[in-house]
C-alpha positions in Angstrom: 9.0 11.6 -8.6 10.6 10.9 -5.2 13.2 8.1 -4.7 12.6 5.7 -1.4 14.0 2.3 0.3 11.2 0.0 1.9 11.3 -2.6 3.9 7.9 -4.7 4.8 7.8 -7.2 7.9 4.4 -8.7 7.5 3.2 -10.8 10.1 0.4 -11.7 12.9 -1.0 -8.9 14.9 0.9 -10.6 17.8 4.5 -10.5 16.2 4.0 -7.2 14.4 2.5 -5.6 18.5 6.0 -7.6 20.2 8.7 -5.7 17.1 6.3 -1.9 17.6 7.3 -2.1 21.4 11.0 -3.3 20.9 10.8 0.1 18.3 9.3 2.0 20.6 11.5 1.1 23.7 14.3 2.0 20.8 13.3 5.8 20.6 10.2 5.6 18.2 8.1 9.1 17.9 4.6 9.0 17.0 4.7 11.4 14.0 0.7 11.8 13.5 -2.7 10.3 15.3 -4.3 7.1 13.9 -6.2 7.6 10.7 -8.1 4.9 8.3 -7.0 4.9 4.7 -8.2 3.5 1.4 -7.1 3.0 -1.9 -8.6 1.9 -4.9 -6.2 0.1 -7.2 -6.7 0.4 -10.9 -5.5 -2.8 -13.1 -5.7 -3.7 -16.7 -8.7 -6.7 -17.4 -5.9 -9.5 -17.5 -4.9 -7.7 -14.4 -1.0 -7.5 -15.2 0.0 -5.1 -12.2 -1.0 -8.1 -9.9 0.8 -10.7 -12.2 3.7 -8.4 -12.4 3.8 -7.9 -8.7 3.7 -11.8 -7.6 6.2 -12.7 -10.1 8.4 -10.0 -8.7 9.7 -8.5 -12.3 11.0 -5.2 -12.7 9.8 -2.9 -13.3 6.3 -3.6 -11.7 4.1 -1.2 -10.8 0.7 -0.3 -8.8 -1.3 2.8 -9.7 -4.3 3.5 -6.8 -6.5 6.7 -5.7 -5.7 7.4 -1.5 -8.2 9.1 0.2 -9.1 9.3 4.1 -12.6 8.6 5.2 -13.7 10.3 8.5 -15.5 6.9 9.0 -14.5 3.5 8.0 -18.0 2.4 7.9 -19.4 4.6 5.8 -17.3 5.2 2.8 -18.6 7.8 1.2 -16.5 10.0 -1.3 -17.8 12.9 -0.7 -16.5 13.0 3.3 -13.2 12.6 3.0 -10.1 14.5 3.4 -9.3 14.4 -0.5 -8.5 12.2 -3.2 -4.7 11.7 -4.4 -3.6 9.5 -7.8 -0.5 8.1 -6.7 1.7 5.7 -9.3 4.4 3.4 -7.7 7.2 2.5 -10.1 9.7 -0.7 -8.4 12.7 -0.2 -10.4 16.0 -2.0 -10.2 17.5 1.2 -8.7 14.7 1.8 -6.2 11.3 2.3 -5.7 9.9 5.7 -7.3 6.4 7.2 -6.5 4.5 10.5 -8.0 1.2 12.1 -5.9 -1.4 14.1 -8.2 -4.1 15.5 -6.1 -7.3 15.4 -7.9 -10.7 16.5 -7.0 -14.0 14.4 -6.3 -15.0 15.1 -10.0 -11.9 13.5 -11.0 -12.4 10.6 -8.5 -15.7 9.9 -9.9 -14.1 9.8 -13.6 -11.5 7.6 -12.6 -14.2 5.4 -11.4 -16.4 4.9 -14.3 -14.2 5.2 -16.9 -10.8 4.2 -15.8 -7.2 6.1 -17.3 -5.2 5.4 -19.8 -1.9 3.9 -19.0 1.1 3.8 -21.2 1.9 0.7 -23.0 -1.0 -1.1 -21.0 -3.8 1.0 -22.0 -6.7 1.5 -20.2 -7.1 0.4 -16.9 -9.9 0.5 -14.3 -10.8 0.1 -10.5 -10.1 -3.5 -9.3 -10.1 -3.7 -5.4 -10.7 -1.9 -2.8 -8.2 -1.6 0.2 -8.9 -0.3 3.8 -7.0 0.2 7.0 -5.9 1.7 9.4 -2.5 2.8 10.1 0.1 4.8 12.8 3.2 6.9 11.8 6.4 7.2 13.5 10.0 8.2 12.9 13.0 7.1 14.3 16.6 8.3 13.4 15.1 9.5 10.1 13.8 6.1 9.4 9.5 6.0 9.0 7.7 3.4 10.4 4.2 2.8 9.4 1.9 0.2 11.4 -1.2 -0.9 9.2 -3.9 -3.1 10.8 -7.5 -3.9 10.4 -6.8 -5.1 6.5 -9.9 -5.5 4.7 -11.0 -5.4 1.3 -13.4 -5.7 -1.5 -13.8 -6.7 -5.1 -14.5 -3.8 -7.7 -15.2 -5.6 -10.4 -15.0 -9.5 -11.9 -11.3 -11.3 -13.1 -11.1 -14.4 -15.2 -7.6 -15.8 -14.5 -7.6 -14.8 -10.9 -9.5 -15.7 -8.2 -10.0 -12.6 -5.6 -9.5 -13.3 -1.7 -10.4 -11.7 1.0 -7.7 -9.3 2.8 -7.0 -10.7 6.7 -7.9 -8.8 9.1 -5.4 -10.4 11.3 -2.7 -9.8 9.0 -0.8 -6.7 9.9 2.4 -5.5 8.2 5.2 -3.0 9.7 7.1 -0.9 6.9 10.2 1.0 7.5 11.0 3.9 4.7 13.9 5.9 4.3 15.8 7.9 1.7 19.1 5.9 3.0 19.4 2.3 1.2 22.8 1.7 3.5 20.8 3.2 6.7 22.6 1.1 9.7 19.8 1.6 11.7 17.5 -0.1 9.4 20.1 -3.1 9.5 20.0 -2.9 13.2 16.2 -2.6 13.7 15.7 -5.8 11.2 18.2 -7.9 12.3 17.3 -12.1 12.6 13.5 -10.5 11.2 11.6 -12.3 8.1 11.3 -9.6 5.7 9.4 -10.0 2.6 8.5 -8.5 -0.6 4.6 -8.2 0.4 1.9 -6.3 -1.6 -1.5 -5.6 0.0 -3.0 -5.3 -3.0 -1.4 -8.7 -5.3 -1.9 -10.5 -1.6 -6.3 -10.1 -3.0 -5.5 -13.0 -5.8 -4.6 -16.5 -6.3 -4.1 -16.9 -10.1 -6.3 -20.0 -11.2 
């Protein structure tokens, strides 16, 4: 399980376009071409990983399957780059994340008959989230650009109604294994940062 420090600026394309350039101008590498990803989020029924996250306890936590389609349009499982089970932990110390690469067989399980989670039980697909992102690194620091946010609804929820991800909606995140980093300080200086969560950002509790 790997320790990290996140910071999300979400924003309009415009805003999010205007801070890429300033981070560019500042020394900014592109790390690796474009590519599209999605996840598939698993949730319990009363969908507590999405109440957790918009109340902002700790800890809270999202648990998704990653892969990388060779075409947005056309998601099809089986052309792909691989499937990864990835489990996100927000602690009061940090935010923790473990990566369990599992094979289509696997995927397929996950899909129809969920996983069991500790001391939520079992819990199943419940959104789908696609987009596509750009990697860079500056100073140590990791910058990741998503855009083109869209998503879909895996299954039906009672005390939540689901919403459409924007598509206009694009959010900046620097990562780092530095909390006190100065140059995150520097970079995000007069910005509105915000505790932002593609995934919780689906529902509006009814």
């Amino acid at each position: 399980m790997s320790f990290r420090f996140e910071l999300k600026l979400p924003g309009q394309k415009a805003e999010c376009n205007a801070l890429l350039v300033r981070l560019k101008s500042s020394g900014a590498q592109t790390l690796f071409p474009p590519r599209y990803i999605v996840s598939d989020y698993f949730d319990t029924n009363e969908l507590d990983f999405v109440r957790e996250s918009q109340e902002g306890s700790v800890p809270r936590r999202k648990v998704r399957v990653r892969y990388y389609p060779k075409d947005i349009n056309k998601l099809n499982p089986e052309d792909n780059e691989g499937f990864s089970l990835e489990i996100k932990v927000s602690s009061p110390e940090g935010r923790f994340k473990t990566v369990k690469k599992i094979s289509l067989t696997d995927f397929c399980s996950l899909q129809s008959k969920g996983m069991n989670y500790p001391e939520y039980g079992i819990i199943k697909p419940s959104v789908r989230i696609a987009y596509l992102r750009e990697y860079f690194m500056l100073d140590g620091v990791r910058l990741t650009y998503d855009t083109k946010i869209q998503s879909s609804r895996l299954r039906d929820y009672y005390k939540y109604r689901y919403v459409s991800a924007n598509a206009m909606r694009s959010v900046i995140e620097l990562k780092s294994q530095n909390a006190d980093s100065n140059l995150i300080s520097d970079l995000t200086s007069g910005l509105r940062l915000e505790r932002f969560s593609k995934y919780a950002d689906c529902f509006v509790r009814i």
